[in-house]
ZADO-1210 file (C-alpha; in nm, 4 decimals, padded with zeros to 6 digits):
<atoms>
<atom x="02.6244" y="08.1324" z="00.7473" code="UNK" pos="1"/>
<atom x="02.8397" y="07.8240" z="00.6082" code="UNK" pos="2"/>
<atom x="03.1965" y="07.8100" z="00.7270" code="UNK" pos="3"/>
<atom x="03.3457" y="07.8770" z="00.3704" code="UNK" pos="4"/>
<atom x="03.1465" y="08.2010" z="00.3822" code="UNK" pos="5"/>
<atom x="03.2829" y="08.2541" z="00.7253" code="UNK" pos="6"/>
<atom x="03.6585" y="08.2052" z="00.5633" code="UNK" pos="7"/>
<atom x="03.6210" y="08.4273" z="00.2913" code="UNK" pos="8"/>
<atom x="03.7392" y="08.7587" z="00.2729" code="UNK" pos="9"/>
<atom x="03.5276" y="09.1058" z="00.2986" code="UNK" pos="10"/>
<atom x="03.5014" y="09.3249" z="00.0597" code="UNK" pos="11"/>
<atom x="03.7113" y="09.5539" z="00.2528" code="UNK" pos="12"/>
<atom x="03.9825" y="09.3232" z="00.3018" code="UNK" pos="13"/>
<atom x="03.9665" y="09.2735" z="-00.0524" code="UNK" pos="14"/>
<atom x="03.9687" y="09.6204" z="-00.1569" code="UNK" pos="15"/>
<atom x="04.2820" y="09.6503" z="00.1144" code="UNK" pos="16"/>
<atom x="04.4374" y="09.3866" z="-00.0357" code="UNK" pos="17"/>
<atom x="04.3942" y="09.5342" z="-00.4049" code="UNK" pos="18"/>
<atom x="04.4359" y="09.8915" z="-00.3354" code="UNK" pos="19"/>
<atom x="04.7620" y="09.8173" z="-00.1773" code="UNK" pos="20"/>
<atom x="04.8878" y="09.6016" z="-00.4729" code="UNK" pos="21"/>
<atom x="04.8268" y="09.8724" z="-00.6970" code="UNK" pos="22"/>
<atom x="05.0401" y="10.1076" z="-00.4568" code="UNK" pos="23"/>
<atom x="05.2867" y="09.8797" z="-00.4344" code="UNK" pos="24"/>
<atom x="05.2813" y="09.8375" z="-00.8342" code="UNK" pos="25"/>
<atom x="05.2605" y="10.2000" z="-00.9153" code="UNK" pos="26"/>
<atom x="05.5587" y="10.2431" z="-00.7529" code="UNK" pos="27"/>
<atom x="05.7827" y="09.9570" z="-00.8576" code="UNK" pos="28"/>
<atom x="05.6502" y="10.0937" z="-01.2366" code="UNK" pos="29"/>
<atom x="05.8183" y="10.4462" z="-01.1354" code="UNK" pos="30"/>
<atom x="06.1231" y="10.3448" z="-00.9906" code="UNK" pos="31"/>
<atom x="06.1955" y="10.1457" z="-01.3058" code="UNK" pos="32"/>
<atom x="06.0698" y="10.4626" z="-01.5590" code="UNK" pos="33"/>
<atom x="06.3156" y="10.6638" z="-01.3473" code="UNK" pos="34"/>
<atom x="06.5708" y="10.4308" z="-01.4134" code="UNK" pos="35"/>
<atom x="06.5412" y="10.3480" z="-01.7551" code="UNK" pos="36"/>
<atom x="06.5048" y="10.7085" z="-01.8856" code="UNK" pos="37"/>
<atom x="06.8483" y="10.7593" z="-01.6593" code="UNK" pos="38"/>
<atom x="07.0041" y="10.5297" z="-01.9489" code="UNK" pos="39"/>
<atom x="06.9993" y="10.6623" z="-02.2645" code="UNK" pos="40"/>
<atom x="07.2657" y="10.9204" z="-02.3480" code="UNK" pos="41"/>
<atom x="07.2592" y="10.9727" z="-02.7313" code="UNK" pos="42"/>
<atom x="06.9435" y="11.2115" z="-02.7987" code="UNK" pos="43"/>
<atom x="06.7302" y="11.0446" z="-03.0335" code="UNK" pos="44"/>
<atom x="06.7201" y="10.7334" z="-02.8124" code="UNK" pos="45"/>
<atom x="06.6287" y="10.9413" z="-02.5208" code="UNK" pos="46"/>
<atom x="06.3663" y="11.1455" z="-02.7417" code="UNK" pos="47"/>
<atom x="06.1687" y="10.8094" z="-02.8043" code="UNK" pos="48"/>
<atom x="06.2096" y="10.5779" z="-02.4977" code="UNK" pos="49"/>
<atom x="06.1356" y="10.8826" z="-02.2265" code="UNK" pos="50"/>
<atom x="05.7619" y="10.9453" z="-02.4289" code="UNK" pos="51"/>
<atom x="05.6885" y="10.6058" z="-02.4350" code="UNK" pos="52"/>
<atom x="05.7885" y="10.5223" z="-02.0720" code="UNK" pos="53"/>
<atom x="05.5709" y="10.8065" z="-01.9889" code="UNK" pos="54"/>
<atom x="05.3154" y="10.6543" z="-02.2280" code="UNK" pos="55"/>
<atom x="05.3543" y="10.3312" z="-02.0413" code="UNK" pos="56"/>
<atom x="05.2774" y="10.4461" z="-01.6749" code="UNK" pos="57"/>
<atom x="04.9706" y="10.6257" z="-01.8106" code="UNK" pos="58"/>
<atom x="04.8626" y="10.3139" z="-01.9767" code="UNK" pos="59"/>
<atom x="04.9474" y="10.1241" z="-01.6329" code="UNK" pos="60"/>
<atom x="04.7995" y="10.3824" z="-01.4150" code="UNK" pos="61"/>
<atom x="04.4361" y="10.3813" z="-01.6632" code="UNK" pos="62"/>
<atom x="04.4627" y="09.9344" z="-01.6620" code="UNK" pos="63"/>
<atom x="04.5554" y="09.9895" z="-01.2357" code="UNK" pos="64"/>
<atom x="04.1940" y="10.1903" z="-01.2348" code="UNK" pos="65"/>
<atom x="04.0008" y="09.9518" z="-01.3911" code="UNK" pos="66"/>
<atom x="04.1526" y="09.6194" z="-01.2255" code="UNK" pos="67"/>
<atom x="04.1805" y="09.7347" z="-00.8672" code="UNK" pos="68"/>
<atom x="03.9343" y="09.9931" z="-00.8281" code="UNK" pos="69"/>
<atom x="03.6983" y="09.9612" z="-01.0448" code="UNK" pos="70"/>
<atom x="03.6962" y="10.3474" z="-01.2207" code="UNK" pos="71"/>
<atom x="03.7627" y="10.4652" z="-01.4965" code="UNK" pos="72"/>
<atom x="04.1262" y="10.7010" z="-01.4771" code="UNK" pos="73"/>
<atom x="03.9754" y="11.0598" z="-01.4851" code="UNK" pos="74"/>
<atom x="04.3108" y="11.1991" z="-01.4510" code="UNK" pos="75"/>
<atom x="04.4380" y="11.2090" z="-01.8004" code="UNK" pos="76"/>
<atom x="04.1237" y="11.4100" z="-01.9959" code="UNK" pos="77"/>
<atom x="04.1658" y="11.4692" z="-02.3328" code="UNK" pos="78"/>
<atom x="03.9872" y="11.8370" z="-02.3313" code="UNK" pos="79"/>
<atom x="04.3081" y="12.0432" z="-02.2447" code="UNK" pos="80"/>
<atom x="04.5268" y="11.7972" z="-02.2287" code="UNK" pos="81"/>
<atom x="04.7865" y="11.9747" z="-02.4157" code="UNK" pos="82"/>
<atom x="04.7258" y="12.3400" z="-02.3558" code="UNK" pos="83"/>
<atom x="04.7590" y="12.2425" z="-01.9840" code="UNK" pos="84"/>
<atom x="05.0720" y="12.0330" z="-02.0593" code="UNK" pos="85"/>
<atom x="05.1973" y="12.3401" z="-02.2607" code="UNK" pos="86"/>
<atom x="05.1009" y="12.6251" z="-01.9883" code="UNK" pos="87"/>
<atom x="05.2762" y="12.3873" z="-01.6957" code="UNK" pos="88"/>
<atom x="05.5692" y="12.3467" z="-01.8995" code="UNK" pos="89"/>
<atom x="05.5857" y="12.7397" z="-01.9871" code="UNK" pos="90"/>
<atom x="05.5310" y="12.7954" z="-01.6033" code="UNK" pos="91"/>
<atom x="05.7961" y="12.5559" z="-01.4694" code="UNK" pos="92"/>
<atom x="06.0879" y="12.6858" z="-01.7241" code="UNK" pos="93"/>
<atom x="05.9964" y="13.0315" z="-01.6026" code="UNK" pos="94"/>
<atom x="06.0352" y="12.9358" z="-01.2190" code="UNK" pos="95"/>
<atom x="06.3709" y="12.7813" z="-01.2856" code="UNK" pos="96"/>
<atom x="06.4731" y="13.0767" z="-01.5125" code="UNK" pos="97"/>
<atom x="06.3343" y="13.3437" z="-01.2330" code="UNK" pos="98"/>
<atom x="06.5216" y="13.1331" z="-00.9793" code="UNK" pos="99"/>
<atom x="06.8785" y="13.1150" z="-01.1954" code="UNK" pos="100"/>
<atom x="06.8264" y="13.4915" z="-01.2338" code="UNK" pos="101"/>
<atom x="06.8016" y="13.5732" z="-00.8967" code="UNK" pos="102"/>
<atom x="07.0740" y="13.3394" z="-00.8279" code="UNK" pos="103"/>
<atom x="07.3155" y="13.4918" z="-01.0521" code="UNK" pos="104"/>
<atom x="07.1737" y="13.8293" z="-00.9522" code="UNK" pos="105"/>
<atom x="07.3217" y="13.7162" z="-00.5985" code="UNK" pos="106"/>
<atom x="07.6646" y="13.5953" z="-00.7769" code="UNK" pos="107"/>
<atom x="07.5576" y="13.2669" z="-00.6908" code="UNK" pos="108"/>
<atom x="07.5123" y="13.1008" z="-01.0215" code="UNK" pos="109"/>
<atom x="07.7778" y="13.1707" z="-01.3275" code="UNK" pos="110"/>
<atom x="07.7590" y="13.0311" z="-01.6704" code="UNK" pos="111"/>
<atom x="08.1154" y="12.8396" z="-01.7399" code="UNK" pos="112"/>
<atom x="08.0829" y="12.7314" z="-02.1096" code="UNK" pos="113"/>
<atom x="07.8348" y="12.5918" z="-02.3497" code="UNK" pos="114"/>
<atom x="07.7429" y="12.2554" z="-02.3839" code="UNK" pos="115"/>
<atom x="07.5593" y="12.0925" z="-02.6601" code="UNK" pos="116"/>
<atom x="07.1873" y="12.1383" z="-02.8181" code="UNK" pos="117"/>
<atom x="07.1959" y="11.7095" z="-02.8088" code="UNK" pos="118"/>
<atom x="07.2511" y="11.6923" z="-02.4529" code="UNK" pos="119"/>
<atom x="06.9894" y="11.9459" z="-02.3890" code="UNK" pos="120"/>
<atom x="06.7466" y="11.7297" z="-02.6337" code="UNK" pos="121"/>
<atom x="06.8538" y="11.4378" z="-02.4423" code="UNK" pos="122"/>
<atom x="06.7477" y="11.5739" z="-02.1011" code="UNK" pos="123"/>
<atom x="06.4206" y="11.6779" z="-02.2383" code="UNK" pos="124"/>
<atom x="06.3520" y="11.2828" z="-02.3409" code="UNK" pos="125"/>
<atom x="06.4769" y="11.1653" z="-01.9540" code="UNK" pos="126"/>
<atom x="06.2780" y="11.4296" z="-01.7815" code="UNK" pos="127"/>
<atom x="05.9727" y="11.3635" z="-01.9898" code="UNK" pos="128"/>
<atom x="05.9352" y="10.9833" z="-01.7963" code="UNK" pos="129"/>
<atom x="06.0463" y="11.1161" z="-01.4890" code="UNK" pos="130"/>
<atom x="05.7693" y="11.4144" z="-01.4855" code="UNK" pos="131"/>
<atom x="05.4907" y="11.1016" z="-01.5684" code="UNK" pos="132"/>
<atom x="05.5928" y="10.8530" z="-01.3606" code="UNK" pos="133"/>
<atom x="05.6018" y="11.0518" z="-01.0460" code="UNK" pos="134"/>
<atom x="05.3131" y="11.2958" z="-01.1107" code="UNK" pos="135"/>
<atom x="05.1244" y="10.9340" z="-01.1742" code="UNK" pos="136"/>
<atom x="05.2266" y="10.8262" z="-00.8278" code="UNK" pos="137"/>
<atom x="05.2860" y="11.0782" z="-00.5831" code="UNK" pos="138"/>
<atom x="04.9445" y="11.3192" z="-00.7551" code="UNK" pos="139"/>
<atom x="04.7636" y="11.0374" z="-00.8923" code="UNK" pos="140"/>
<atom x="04.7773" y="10.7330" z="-00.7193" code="UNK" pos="141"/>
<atom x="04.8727" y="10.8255" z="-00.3257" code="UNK" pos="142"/>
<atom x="04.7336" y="11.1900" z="-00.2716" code="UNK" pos="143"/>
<atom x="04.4360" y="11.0848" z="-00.4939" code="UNK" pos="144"/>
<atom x="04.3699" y="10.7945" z="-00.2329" code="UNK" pos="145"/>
<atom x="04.4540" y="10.9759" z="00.0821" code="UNK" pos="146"/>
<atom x="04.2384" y="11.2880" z="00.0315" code="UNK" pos="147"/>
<atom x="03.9470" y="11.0652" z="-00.1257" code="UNK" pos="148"/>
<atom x="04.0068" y="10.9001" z="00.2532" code="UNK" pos="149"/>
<atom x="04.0935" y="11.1639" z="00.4829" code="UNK" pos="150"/>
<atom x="04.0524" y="11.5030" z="00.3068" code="UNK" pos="151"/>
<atom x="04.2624" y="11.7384" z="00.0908" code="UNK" pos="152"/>
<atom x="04.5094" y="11.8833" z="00.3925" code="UNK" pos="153"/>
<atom x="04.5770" y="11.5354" z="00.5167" code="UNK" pos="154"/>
<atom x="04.6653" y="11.4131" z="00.1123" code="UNK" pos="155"/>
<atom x="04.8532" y="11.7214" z="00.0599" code="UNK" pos="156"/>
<atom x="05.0548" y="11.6910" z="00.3783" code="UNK" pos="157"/>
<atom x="05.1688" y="11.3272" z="00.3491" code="UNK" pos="158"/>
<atom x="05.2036" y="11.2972" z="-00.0411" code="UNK" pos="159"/>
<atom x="05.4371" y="11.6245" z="-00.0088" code="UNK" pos="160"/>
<atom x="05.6277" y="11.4468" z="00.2790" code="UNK" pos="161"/>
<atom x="05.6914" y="11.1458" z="00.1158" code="UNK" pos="162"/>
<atom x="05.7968" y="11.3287" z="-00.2379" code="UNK" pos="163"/>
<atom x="06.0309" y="11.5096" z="00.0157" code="UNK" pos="164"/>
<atom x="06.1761" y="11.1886" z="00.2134" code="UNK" pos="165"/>
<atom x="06.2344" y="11.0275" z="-00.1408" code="UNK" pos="166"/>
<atom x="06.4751" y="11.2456" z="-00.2337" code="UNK" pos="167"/>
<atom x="06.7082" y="11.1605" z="00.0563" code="UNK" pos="168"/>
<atom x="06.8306" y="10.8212" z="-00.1465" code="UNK" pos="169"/>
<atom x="07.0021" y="11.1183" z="-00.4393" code="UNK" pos="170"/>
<atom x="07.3307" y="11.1881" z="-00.3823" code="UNK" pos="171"/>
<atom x="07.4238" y="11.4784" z="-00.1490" code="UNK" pos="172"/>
<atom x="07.0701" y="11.4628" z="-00.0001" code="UNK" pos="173"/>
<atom x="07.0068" y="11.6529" z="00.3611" code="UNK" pos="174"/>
<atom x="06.7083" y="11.6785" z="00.5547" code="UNK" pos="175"/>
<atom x="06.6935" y="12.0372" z="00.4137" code="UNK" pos="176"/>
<atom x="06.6841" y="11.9338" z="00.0975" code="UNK" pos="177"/>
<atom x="06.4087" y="11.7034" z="00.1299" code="UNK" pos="178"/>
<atom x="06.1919" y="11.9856" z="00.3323" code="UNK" pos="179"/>
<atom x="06.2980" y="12.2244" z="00.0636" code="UNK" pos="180"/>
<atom x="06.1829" y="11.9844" z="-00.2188" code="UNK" pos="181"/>
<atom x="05.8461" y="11.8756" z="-00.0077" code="UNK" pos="182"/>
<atom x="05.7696" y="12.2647" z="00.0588" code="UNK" pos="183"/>
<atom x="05.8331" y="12.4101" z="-00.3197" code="UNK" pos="184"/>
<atom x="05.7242" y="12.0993" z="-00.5174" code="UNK" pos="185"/>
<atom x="05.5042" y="11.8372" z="-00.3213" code="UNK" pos="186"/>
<atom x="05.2853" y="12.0717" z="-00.2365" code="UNK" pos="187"/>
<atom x="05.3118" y="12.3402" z="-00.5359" code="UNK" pos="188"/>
<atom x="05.2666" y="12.0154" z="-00.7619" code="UNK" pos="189"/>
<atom x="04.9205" y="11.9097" z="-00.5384" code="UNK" pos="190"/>
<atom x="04.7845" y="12.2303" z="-00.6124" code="UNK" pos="191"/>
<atom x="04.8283" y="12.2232" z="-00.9371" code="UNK" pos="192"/>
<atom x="04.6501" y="11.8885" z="-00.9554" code="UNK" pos="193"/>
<atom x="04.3700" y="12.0693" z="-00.7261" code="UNK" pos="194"/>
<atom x="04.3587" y="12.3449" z="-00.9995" code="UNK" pos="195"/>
<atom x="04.2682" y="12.1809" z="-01.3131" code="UNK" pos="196"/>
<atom x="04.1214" y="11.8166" z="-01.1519" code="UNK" pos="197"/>
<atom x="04.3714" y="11.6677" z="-01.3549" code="UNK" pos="198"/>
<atom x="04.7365" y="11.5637" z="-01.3782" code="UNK" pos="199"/>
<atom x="04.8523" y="11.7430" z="-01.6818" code="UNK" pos="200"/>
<atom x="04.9508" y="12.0842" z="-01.5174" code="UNK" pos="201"/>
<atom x="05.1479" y="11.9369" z="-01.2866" code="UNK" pos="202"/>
<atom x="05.3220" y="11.7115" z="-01.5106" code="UNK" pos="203"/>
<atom x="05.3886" y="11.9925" z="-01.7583" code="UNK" pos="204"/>
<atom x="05.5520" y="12.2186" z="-01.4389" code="UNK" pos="205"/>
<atom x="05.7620" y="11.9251" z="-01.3058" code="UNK" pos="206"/>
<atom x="05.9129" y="11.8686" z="-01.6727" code="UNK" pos="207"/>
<atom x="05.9072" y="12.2278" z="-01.7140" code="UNK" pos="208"/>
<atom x="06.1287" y="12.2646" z="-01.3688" code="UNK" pos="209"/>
<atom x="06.3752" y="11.9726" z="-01.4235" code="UNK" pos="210"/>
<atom x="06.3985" y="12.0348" z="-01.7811" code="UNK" pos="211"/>
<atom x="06.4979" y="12.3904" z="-01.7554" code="UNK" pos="212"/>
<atom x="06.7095" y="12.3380" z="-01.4302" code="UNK" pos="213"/>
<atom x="06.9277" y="12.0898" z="-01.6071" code="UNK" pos="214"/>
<atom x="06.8919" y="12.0965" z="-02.0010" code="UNK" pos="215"/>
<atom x="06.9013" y="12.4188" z="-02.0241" code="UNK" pos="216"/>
<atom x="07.1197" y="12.6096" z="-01.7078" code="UNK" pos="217"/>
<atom x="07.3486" y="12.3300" z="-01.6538" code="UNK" pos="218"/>
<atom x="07.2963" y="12.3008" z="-01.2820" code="UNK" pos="219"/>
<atom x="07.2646" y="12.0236" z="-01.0260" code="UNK" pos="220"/>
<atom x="06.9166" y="11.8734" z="-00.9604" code="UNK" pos="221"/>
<atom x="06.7581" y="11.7340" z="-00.6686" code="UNK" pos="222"/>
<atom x="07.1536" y="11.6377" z="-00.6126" code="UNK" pos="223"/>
<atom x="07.2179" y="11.4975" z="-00.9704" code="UNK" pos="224"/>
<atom x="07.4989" y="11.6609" z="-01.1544" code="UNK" pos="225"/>
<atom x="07.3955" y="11.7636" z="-01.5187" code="UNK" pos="226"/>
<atom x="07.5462" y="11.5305" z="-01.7265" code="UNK" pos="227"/>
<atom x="07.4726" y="11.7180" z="-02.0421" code="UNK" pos="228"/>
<atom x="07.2901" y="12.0884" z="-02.0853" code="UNK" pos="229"/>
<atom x="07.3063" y="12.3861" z="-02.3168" code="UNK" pos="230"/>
<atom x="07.5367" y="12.5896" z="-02.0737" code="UNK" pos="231"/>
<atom x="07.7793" y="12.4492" z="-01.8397" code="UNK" pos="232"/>
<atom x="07.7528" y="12.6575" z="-01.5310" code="UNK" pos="233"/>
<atom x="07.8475" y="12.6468" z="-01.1371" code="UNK" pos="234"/>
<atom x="07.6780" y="12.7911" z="-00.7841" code="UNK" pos="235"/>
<atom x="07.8757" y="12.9180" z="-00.5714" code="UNK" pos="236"/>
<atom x="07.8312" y="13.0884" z="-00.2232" code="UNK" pos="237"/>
<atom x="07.6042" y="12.9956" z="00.1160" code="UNK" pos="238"/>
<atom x="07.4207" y="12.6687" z="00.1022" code="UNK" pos="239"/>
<atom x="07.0585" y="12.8729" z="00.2239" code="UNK" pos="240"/>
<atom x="07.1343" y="13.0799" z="-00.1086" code="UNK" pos="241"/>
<atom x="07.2602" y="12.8907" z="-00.3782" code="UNK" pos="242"/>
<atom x="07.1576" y="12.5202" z="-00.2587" code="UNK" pos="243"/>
<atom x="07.5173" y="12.3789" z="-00.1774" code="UNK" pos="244"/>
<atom x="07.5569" y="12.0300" z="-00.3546" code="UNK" pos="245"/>
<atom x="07.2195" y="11.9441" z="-00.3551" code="UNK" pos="246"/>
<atom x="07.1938" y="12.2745" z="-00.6302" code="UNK" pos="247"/>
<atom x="06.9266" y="12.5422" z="-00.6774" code="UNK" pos="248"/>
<atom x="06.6041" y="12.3199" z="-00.5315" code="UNK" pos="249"/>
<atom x="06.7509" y="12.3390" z="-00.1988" code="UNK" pos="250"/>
<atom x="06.8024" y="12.7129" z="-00.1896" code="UNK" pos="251"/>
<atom x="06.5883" y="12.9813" z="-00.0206" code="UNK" pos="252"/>
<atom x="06.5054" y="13.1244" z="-00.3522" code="UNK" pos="253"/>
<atom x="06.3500" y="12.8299" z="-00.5151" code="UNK" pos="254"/>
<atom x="06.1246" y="12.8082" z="-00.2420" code="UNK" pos="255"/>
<atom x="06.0069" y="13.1922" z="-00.2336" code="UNK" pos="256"/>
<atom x="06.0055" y="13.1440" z="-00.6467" code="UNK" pos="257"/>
<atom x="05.7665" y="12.8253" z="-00.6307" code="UNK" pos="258"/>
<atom x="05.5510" y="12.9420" z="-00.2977" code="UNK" pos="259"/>
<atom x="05.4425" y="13.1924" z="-00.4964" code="UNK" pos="260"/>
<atom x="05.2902" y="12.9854" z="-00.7649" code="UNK" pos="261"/>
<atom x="05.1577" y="12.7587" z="-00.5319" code="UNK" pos="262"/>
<atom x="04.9235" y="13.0673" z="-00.3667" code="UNK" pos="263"/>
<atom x="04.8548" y="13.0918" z="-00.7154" code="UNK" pos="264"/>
<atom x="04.7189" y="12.7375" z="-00.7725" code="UNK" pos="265"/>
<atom x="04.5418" y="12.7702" z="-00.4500" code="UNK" pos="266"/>
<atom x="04.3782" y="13.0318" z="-00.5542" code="UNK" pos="267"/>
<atom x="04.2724" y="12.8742" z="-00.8913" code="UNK" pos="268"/>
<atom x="04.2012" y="12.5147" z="-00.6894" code="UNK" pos="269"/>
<atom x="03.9651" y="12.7354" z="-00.4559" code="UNK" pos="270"/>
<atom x="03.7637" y="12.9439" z="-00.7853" code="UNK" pos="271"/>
<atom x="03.7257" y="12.5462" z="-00.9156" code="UNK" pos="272"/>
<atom x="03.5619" y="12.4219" z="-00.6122" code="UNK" pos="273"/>
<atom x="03.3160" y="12.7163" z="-00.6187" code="UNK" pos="274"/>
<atom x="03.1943" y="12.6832" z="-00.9752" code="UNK" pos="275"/>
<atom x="03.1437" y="12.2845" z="-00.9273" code="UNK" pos="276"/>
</atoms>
């Protein structure tokens, strides 16, 4: 063995070294989409630069594949693409609406005033990136890795704890937020991405969820006031219940609402695996 042979670097070290640019790229890429589609205020602007931020980190996330591991993104199939898009979005508006309802069944969430159809329409074009960029990165890119690695409960577990501990940096964050937000969406979103085998679903739920939280009842999200929405609107009443500041993702309702459509995944996930 010659001593340049002896100096250069293993194919594991090299596939370290790449697999943790990518990471580390994937993640600077979301952080940025987040902040961009944070930007624009006046609808239309919003309507085109959240699609093609969302466009972009698909692109990124298909050129990441190819450069850095050497496969070919399976995550983004075009067979039911947008029926699966279509039934997650339908799914997450009607978990936000069944936990408003049961909120204001409660007397802990009351519609103030209306707002405007162009803020709503505006919200749509911001959540549209942010659904992408994190389903991309927390489904695609680090529970994808850890379960290929260590297994599905292991991936589930520590993609759902990170989604969770991210949240702290939003204003009015609390450790119960981020276990509320780890319990009803890291791990409701990785079983929708165990359901179908591909990132769609969950994308369309997590737009479907913010989208409908804030476009469309006005309320806070993940600790974000709701800067424009189709109904102005306020919780009121104990934290546990309505969510406090952080608004209705950290209440006990949004939990119960979403655990049940994560059994639900499960349960889909589990019929998949059996008919492979």
């Amino acid at each position: 063995m010659t001593e340049a042979t002896q100096k250069s670097p293993s194919l594991r070290q090299k596939t370290w070294i790449s697999t943790t640019l990518m990471v580390t790229g994937m993640a600077i890429a979301m952080l940025m989409a987040n902040a961009l589609a944070a930007w624009p205020r006046n609808p239309v602007a919003a309507l085109i630069i959240g699609p093609i931020l969302a466009a972009a980190m698909i692109g990124l996330f298909s050129i990441a594949g190819q450069r850095a591991e050497r496969r070919k993104a399976e995550e983004f199939p075009r067979h039911n693409a947008v029926r699966h898009v279509l039934v997650g979005t339908g799914l997450g508006v009607l978990m936000s609406g069944a936990t408003v309802g049961l909120l204001a069944l409660f007397d802990a969430y009351t519609i103030t005033g209306w707002g405007s159809v162009s803020g709503m329409l505006a919200v749509a074009g911001m959540m549209c990136a942010v659904a992408v960029s994190e389903e991309v990165f927390f489904r695609g890119v680090v529970f994808r890795l850890l379960r290929g690695r260590w297994g599905t409960t292991v991936a589930l577990s520590v993609s759902s704890i990170l989604f969770g501990l991210v949240h702290l940096v939003n204003p009015d964050a609390s450790l119960w937020g981020a276990f509320a937000i780890m319990i009803e969406a890291g791990i409701m979103l990785g079983a929708a991405y165990l359901a179908t085998g591909s990132l769609w679903l969950a994308i369309g739920v997590h737009f479907g969820w913010n989208f409908a939280t804030t476009g469309l009842f006005g309320s806070v999200t993940s600790g974000s006031e709701a800067r424009d929405s189709l109904v102005t609107a306020v919780t009121s009443g104990p934290d546990w219940l309505s969510g406090g500041a952080f608004g209705p993702e950290a209440s006990i309702v949004a939990i119960v609402v979403c655990s049940v459509a994560t059994l639900v995944f499960f349960a889909v996930a589990r019929r998949r695996a059996a008919t492979v």
